[in-house]
C-alpha positions in Angstrom: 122.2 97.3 103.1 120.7 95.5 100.2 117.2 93.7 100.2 116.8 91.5 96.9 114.5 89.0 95.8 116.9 86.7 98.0 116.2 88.4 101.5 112.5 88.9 100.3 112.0 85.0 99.9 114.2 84.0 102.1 112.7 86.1 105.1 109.3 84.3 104.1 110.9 80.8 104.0 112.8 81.3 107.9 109.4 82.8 109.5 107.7 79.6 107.9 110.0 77.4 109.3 110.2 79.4 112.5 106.6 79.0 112.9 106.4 75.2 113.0 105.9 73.8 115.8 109.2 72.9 118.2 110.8 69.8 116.9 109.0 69.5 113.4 110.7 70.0 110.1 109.8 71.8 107.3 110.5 70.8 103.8 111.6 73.4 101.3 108.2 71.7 98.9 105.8 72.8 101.5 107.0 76.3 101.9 107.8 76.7 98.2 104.1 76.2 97.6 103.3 77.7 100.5 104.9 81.2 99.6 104.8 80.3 95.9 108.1 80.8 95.0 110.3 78.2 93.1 111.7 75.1 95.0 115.1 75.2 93.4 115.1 79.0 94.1 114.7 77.8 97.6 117.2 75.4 97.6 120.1 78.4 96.4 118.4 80.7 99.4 118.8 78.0 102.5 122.1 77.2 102.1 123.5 80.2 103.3 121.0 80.5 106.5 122.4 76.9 107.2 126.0 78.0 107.1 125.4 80.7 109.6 123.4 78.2 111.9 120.4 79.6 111.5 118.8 76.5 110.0 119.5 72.8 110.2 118.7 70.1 107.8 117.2 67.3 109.3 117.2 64.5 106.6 114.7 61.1 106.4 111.0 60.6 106.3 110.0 64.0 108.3 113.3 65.7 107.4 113.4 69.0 106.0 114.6 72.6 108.1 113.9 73.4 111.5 115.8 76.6 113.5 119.4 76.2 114.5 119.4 79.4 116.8 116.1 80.9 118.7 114.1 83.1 116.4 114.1 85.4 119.7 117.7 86.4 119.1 117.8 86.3 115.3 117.1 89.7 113.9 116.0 90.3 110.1 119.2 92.4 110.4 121.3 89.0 110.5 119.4 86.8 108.2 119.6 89.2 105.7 123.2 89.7 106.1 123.6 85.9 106.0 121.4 86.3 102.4 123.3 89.0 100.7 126.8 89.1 102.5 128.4 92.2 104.4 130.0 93.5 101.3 126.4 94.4 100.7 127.0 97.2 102.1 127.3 100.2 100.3 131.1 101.7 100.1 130.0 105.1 99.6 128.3 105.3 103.2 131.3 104.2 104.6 130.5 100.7 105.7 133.0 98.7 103.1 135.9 100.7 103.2 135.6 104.2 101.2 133.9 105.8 98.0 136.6 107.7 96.3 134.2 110.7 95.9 133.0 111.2 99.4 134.7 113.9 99.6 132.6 115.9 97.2 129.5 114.0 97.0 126.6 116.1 97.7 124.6 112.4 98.6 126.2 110.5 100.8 124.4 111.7 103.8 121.2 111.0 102.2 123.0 107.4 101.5 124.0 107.2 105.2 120.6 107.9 106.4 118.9 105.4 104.6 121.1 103.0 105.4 120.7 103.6 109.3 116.7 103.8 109.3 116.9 100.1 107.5 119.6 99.0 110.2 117.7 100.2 113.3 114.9 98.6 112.3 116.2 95.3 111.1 118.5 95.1 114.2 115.1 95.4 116.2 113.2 93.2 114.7 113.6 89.7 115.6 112.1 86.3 113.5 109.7 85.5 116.2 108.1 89.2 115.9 107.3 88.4 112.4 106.0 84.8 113.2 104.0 86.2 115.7 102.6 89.5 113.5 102.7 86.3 110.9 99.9 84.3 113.5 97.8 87.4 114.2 97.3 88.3 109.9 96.6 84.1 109.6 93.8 84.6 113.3 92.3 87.5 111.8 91.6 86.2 108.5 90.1 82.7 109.5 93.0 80.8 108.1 94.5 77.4 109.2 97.9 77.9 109.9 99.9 74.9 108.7 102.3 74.6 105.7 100.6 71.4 104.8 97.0 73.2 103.8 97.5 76.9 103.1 98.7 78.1 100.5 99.5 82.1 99.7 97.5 82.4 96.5 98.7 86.0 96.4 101.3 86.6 93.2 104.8 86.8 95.0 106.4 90.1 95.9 107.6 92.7 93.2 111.3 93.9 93.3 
C-alpha cells in the first residue's frame, strides 16, 4: 500500500472532522490552519473521501464536512484506500495482478511482508482510535480542543 503526502493530510483532515462534535461542520479553512497544510491542497484531498461516503458536504452559513459513515467502522485501512486508489497496490506482491519477475525475484517476500504489517495494522485501526489517542495528546498537553482556536504550529509532516 502506498502512504503519500495525500493519506498523510488527509488522515489529519478526517480525524479533525471526526472529532467535532455530532452534527457540527467543519470547514476545510479551519482545519487547513488547523493542520497547516494548504486549503486548495485540501480541497483535491476531500473529494475522494466524499465519493466513498466517508464525508458529506453540508453547504450554508455553518456548512463545511461532517462524517458520512461512523468513524467506529472506518479503518485508516479504507480512507487511505479511498486517498490513493487500490491500484496502489504494489503488483509485484501480488495484489494488482502479477510482476513479471516474481518468479526470480529474490525480494518479493520482503515486499509481501511489508505490505501485510501496514495492512494488519491499518485494517485495525479505526478513525475514532485516532480521535480519541487525538483527545488524550490535546488533555495531556493543556490544549483547548477546537478547530476554531488551536492551531498546530508544528511544520507539517516530512515525506
Amino acid at each position: 500500500m502506498r502512504i503519500t503526502t495525500k493519506s498523510k493530510y488527509g488522515m489529519r483532515m478526517i480525524v479533525e472532522i471526526a472529532a467535532q462534535p455530532e452534527g457540527k461542520a467543519a470547514s476545510l479553512k479551519s482545519i487547513a490552519r488547523k493542520i497547516n497544510a494548504s486549503e486548495k491542497y485540501l480541497e483535491q484531498i476531500v473529494i475522494p473521501l466524499t465519493k466513498a461516503g466517508y464525508l458529506k458536504s453540508l453547504r450554508g452559513a455553518n456548512g463545511g464536512y461532517v462524517m458520512g459513515r461512523s468513524a467506529e467502522e472506518l479503518t485508516a485501512h479504507m480512507v487511505i484506500a479511498a486517498l490513493e486508489g487500490e491500484a496502489s497496490q504494489r503488483a509485484c506482491v501480488g495484489e494488482i495482478g502479477g510482476c513479471p519477475r516474481a518468479d526470480t525475484c529474490s525480494v518479493i517476500g520482503l515486499w509481501q511482508k511489508i505490505n501485510q504489517a501496514i495492512a494488519s495494522v491499518t485494517d485495525t485501526v479505526t478513525i475514532a482510535d485516532l480521535v480519541r489517542e487525538r483527545r488524550e495528546k490535546y488533555a495531556a498537553l493543556g490544549l483547548e480542543d477546537s478547530l476554531d482556536r488551536v492551531r498546530d504550529e508544528k511544520p507539517a509532516c516530512n515525506e
